[in-house]
KOLKOLTI-790126 format. One line per 8 residues: number of its first residue (from 1); their letters; for each residue y, x, z of C-alpha. Coordinates in steps of 0.1 Angstrom, whole numbers, plus 5000, padded with zeros to 4 digits. Layout:
<rs>
NUM> A> Y/X/Z  ...
</rs>
This chain:
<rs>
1> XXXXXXXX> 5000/5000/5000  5035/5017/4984  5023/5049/4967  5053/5049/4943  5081/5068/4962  5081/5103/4979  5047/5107/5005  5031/5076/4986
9> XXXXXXXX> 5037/5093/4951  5024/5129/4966  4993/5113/4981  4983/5088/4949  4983/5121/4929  4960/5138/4963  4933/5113/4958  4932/5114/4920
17> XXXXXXXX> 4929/5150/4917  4899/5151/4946  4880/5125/4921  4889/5092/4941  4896/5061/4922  4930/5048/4932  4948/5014/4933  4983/5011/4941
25> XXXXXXXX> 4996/4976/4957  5035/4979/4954  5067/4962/4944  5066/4986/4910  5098/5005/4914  5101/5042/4913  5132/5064/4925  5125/5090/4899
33> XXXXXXXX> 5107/5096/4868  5075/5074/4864  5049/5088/4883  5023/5116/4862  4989/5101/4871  5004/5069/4861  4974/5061/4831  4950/5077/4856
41> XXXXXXXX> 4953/5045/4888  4950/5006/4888  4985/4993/4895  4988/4957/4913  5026/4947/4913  5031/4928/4942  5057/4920/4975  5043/4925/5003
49> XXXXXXXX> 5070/4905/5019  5053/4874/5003  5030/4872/5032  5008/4839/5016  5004/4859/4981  4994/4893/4997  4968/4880/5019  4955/4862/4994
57> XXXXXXXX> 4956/4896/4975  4940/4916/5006  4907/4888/5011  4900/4888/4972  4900/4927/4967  4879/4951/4978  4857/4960/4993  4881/4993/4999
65> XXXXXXXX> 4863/5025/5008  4901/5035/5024  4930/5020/5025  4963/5039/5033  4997/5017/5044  5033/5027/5039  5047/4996/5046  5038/4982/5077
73> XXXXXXXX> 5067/4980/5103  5060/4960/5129  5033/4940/5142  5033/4912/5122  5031/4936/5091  4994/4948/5106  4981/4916/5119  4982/4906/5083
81> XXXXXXXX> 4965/4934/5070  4939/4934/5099  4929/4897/5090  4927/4905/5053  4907/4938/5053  4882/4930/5075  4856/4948/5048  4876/4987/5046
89> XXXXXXXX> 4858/5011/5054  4889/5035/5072  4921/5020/5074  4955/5045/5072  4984/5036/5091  5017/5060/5082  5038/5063/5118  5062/5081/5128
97> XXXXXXXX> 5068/5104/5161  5102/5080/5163  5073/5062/5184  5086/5089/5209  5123/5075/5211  5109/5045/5229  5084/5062/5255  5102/5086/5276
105> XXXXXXXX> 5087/5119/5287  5093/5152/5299  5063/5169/5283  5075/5188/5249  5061/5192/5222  5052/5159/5225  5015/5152/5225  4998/5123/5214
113> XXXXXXXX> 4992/5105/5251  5029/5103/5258  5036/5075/5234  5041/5049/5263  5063/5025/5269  5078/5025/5302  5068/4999/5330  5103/4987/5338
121> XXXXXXXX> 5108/4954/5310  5150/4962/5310  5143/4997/5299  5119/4990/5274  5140/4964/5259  5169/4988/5262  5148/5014/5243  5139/4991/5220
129> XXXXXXXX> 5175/4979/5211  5186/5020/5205  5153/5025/5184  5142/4990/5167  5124/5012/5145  5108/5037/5165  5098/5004/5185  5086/4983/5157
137> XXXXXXXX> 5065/5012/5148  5050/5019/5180  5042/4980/5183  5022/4983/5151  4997/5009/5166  4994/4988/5197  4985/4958/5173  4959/4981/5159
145> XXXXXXXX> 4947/4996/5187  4938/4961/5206  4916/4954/5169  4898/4986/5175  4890/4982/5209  4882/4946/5206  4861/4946/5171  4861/4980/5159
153> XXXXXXXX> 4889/4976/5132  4887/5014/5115  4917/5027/5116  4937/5057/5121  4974/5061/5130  4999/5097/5117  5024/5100/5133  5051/5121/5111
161> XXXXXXXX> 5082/5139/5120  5110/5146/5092  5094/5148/5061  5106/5178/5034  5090/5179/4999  5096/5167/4961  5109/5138/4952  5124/5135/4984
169> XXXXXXXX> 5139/5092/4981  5159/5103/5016  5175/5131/4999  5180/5146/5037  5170/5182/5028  5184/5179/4994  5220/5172/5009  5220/5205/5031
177> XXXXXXXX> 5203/5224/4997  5233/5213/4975  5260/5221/5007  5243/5256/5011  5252/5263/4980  5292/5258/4986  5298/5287/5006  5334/5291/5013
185> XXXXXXXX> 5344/5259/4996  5326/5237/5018  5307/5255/5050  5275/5237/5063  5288/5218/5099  5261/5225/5123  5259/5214/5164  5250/5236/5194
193> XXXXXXXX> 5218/5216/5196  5215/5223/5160  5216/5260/5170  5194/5259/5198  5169/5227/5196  5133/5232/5180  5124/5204/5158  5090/5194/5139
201> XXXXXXXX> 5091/5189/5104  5060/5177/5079  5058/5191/5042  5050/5157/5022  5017/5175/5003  5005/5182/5040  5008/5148/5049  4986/5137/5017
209> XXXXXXXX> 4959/5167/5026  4958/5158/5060  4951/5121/5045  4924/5133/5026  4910/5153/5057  4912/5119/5083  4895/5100/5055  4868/5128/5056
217> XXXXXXXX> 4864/5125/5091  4854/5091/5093  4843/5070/5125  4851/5105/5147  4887/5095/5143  4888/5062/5143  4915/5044/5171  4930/5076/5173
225> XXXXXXXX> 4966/5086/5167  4974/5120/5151  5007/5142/5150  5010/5159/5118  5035/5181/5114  5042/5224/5102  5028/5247/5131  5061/5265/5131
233> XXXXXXXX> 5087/5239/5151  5126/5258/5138  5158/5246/5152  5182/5234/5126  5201/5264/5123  5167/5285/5113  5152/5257/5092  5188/5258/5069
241> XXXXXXXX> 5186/5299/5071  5156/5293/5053  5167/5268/5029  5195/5293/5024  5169/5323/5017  5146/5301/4993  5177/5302/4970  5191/5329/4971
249> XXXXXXXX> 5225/5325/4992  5243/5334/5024  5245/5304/5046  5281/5293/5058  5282/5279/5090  5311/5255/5105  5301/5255/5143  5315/5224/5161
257> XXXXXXXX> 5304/5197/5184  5318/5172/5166  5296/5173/5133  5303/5144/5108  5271/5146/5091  5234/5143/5107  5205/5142/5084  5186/5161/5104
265> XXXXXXXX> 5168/5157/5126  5165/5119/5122  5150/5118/5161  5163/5131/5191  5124/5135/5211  5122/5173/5198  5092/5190/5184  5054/5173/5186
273> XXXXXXXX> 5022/5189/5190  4993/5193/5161  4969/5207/5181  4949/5171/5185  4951/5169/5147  4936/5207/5139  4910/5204/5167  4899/5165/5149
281> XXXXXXXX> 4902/5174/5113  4890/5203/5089  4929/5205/5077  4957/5232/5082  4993/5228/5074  5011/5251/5045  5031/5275/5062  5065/5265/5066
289> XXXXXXXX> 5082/5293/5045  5060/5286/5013  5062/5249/5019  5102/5259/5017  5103/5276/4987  5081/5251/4964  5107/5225/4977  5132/5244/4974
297> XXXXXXXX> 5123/5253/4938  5120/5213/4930  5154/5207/4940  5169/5234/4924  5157/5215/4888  5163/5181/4902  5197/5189/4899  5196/5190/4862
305> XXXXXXXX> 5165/5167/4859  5182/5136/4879  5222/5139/4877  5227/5108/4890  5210/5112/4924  5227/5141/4925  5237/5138/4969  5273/5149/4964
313> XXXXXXXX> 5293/5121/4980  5301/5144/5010  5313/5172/4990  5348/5179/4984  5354/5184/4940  5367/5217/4945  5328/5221/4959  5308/5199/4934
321> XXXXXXXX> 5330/5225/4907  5312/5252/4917  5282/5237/4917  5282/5223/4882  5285/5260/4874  5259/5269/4897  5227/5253/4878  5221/5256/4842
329> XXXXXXXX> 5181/5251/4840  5165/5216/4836  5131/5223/4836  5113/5225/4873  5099/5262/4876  5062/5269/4870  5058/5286/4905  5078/5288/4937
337> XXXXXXXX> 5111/5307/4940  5104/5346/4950  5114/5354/4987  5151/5371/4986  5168/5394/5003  5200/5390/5014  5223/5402/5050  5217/5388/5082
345> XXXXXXXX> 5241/5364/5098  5254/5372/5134  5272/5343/5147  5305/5350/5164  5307/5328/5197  5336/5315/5204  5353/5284/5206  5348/5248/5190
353> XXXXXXXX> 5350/5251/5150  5339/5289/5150  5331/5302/5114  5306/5331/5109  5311/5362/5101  5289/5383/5083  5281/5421/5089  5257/5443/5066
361> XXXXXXXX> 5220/5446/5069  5189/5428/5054  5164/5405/5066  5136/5389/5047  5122/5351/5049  5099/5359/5077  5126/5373/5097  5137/5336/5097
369> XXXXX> 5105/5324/5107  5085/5348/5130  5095/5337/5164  5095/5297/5153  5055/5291/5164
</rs>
């Protein structure tokens, strides 16, 4: 259910190249260029929002050796699908660790077992009035885990942190690419917290391998909830540094507390642990600097490949200028940009709205990336 836009569109492509025979249930709209294994899957157009037509859909196909859902947001959404499927073999639900938001805890990285809602019903409505979607989300896998424990329903929840990756729809990393590449005529605005906060990200073609892996693991995961996310957990400031590296520029830094612009992270819980997820599956994320460049290299040609999705609304002209002049190749590279070389950035501490200064010296992508585990 979805498998048309960004993790959906990565994992379609997954199961077709590992042999499995893939239908696709969505509304049939696609964010960028139609997608490459399109002749290769059976496409069902269909609005999942029309609740009478896609049960009717759910009870008359099948039977489904797996099913993977995108869509679901709240209980409702899985009730639905619980009643229809009651033939699938291993049910996917896509999560979020926004289930965090709504379940307080000291314990960081944030493991599975901590996604709790507190006892108190004013804070938990309070938690779920700052984070509807966090919440909704979290009342989904509650919906599913009462079905498991009360007739088995197969499922299997991930739970994904900020997602990085081609054909990006949120265009969050693509924004910060694009503003890397300003330099002086537009410096990147970046928080303390941004300096000094580790975060969990997920590299889309991880989230479809890790997919593939839960399907392969069958009943041993079934009513269980898995973090997936990149072993390394950087703090803003260190992920953009290597953005920055990837291609091939010094990063420019506008140090303030008051930062306009927040793409990432999209959640405030911090960085979540994998270790349930490598110790339950035969999967392994890509590490984080090679998962970088190839996504890197993608937005570099999406640029010319998709000039009107261009993110570029936050940039001053004088900025999207040297830009345009920046890119000149269409045509998405056969293989991932080569690590660069370029000097280190020491940041001058100082007062609110400090700029960097840079000094001489050299540092590769690893430099950025050593201490992040």
């Amino acid at each position: 259910m979805g498998g048309s836009k960004f993790i959906g569109r990565s994992t379609v492509s997954a199961f077709v190249k590992a042999g499995w025979s893939v239908t696709t249930y969505n509304r049939g709209k696609t964010h960028w260029h139609p997608h490459e294994h399109l002749q290769q899957i059976n496409r069902v157009i269909g609005d999942r929002s029309n609740e009478a037509s896609f049960f009717k859909y759910l009870i008359s196909s099948g039977p489904w050796d797996a099913v993977v859902d995108f869509t679901s947001f709240d209980g409702e959404d899985v009730s639905v699908v619980i009643e229809g499927l009651r033939s699938v073999k291993h049910y996917v639900f896509i999560s979020t660790d926004s289930v965090y938001e709504v379940c307080p805890s000291s314990i960081s990285p944030r493991t599975e077992d901590t996604a709790i809602r507190p006892q108190d019903p004013n804070l938990r409505q309070q938690l779920h009035q700052k984070d509807k979607y966090g919440s909704n989300k979290l009342e989904c896998e509650e919906v599913l885990q009462a079905a498991f424990e009360k007739g088995g329903f197969p499922y299997t929840s991930l739970r994904l942190p900020d997602i990085f990756g081609p054909y990006d729809t949120t265009k969050r990393h693509w924004r910060y690419q694009v503003w890397l590449k300003c330099g002086e005529e537009s410096k990147v605005e970046l928080s303390k917290s941004g300096r000094e906060k580790p975060l969990s990200f997920v590299y889309s073609e991880d989230v479809s391998s890790a997919i593939l892996a839960v399907i392969e693991a069958g009943p041993s995961v079934f009513g269980h909830s898995l973090n997936i996310a990149q072993e390394e957990t950087p703090t803003l400031e260190q992920y953009l540094r290597t953005v920055a590296s990837c291609i091939g520029v010094r990063p420019q830094f506008l140090l303030s507390d008051k930062v306009l612009y927040r793409w990432l992270p999209s959640v405030k819980c911090g960085p979540v642990s994998i270790e349930k997820a490598k110790r339950m599956l035969k999967w392994r994320p890509t590490p984080m600097g090679r998962a970088l460049e190839e996504t890197c290299a993608w937005h570099e040609a999406a640029w010319g490949m998709f000039p009107k999705k261009r993110p570029v609304a936050h940039l001053p002209v004088s900025a999207i200028v040297r830009l345009e002049g920046s890119y000149s190749s269409p045509t998405p590279p056969t293989a991932p940009l080569p690590i660069v070389h370029h000097p280190i950035a020491p940041t001058v501490e100082t007062n609110e709205g400090t700029q960097e200064d840079y000094s001489d010296g050299e540092f590769k992508l690893e430099y950025v990336l050593q201490n992040l585990k």
